[in-house]
N, C-alpha and C positions, 0 to 999 in steps of 0.2 A: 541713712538714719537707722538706727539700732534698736533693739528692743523686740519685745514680742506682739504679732500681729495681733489686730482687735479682731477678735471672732466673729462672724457672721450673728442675728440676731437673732437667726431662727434655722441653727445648723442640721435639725431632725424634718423642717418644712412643715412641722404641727401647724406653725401659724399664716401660711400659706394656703394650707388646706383648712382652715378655723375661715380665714378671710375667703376662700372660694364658695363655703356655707354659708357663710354670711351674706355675699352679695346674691345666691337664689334665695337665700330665704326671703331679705329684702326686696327682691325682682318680684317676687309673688306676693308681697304682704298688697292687701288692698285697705290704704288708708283712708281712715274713715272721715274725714274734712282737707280744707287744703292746706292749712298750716301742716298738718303731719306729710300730706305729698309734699308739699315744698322741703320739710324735713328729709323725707324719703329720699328723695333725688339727690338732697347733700351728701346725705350717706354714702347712698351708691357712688357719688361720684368720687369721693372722698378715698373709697376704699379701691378703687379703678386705679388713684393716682398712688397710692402709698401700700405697697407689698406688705409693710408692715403692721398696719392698718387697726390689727386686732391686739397687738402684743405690746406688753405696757413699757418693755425699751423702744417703742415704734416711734413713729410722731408724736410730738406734743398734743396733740389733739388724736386721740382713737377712742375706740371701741368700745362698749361698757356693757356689763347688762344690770339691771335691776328687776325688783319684783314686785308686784303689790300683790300683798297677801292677805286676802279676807275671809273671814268666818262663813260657813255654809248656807247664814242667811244673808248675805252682803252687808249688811249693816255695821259692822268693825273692820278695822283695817288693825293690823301691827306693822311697828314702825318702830327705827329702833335710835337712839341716842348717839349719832355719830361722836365719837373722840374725839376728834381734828378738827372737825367743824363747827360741833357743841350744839345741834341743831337735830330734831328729828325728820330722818329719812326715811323710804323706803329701802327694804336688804337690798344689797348688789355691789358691784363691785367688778374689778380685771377678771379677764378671760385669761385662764390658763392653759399653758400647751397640750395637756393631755384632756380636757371639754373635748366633746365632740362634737358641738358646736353651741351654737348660741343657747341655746335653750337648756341644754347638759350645765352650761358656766352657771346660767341663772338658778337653777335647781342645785346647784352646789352651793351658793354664794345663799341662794332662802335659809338654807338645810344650815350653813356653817353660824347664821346671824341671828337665828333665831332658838336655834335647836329645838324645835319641833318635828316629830316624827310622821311619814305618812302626808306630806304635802304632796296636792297633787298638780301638776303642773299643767299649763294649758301649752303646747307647744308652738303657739302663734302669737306672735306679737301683738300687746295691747298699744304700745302707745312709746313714741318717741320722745327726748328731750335730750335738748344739744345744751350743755352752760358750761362756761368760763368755772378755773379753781385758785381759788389764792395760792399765794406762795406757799403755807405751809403743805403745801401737796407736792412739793419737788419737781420734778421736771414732766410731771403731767401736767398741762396746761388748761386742756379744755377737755372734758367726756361728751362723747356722741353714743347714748344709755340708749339700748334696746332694752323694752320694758317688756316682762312678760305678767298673768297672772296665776297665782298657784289660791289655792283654796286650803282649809286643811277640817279634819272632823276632830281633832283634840285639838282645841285651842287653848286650853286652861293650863300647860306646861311651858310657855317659850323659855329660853334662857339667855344669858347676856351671853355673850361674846367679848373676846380679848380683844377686839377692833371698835365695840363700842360702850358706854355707858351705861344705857340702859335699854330694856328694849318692854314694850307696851302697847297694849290695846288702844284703840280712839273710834269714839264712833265716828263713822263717813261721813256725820253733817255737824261734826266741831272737831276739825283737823289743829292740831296745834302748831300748822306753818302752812303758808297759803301755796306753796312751791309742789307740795304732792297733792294736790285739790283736782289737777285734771289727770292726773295717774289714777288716783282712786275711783274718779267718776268713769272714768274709760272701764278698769277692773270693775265698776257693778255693774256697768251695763251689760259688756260681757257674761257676766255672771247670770245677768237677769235675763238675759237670750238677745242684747243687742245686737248690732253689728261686727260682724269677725272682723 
């Protein structure tokens, strides 16, 4: 057979050492009900069985992070108009090889989606979600979304992003999609001195 070899997917080991961050961060996160540990333990196992784990040529199903971003008084969330999916999201998105690890991807993916400056980020997982993605997502199948929460003290500037439509404020007790309702309630609690 002739031709040129397909290159390794992670010839520098960024996403080797992204996926070894990942599973202590995970190993130490203490989740706050049992649907999130039953999440937790898919993760970890998930990322035990697939080297590639975190890198978006990896499995069809990897790694993600998101963020839920609220106002200083928790009472707003921004959220922003996915393109592809036509639906409002929280920011987030693939782990890149140069994150240093989960928390760095999700503070880049707030920062790139919203253009807000001065978010601050909490560097402990709020809150987990594993789902399935139609076809127009390509050969990502399913995201397993480490969520994180970032806060910010200028919120009156977001900006849209070339990734999505629009991006907008929603107060926390009239979300306009019922799909980040337990993202957001995890980010106020947090916020409000809940459970780490």
């Amino acid at each position: 057979m002739s031709g040129s070899p397909i290159p390794p997917p992670d010839p520098d080991g960024a996403f080797a050492r992204l996926r070894e961050s990942a599973l202590a961060t995970l190993t130490a996160w203490a989740a706050p009900d049992a649907d999130q540990e039953a999440l937790r333990r898919q993760y970890l196992r998930h990322l035990r069985d697939h080297e590639a784990a975190c890198a978006r040529t990896g499995p069809p199903a990897h790694l993600t992070v998101g963020v839920v971003v609220l106002d200083e008084s928790g009472t707003r969330t921004l959220l922003v108009l996915h393109g592809k999916a036509g639906r409002w999201f929280q920011p987030g998105g693939h782990i890149e090889a140069d994150d240093a690890d989960l928390a760095a991807a999700a503070a880049r993916e707030a920062r790139e989606e919203t253009g807000l400056p001065g978010l601050r980020l909490d560097p402990t997982p709020v809150h987990l979600d594993r789902h399935p993605l139609p076809a127009e997502f390509g050969t990502c199948r399913e995201h397993l979304d480490v969520r994180f929460l970032a806060t910010t003290a200028t919120p009156d500037a977001p900006r849209v992003s070339a990734e999505s439509l629009d991006v907008r404020w929603w107060p926390v007790d009239d979300l306009p999609e019922d799909d980040v309702a337990g993202l957001v309630a995890a980010g106020v609690a947090r916020l409000r001195g809940g459970r780490r």
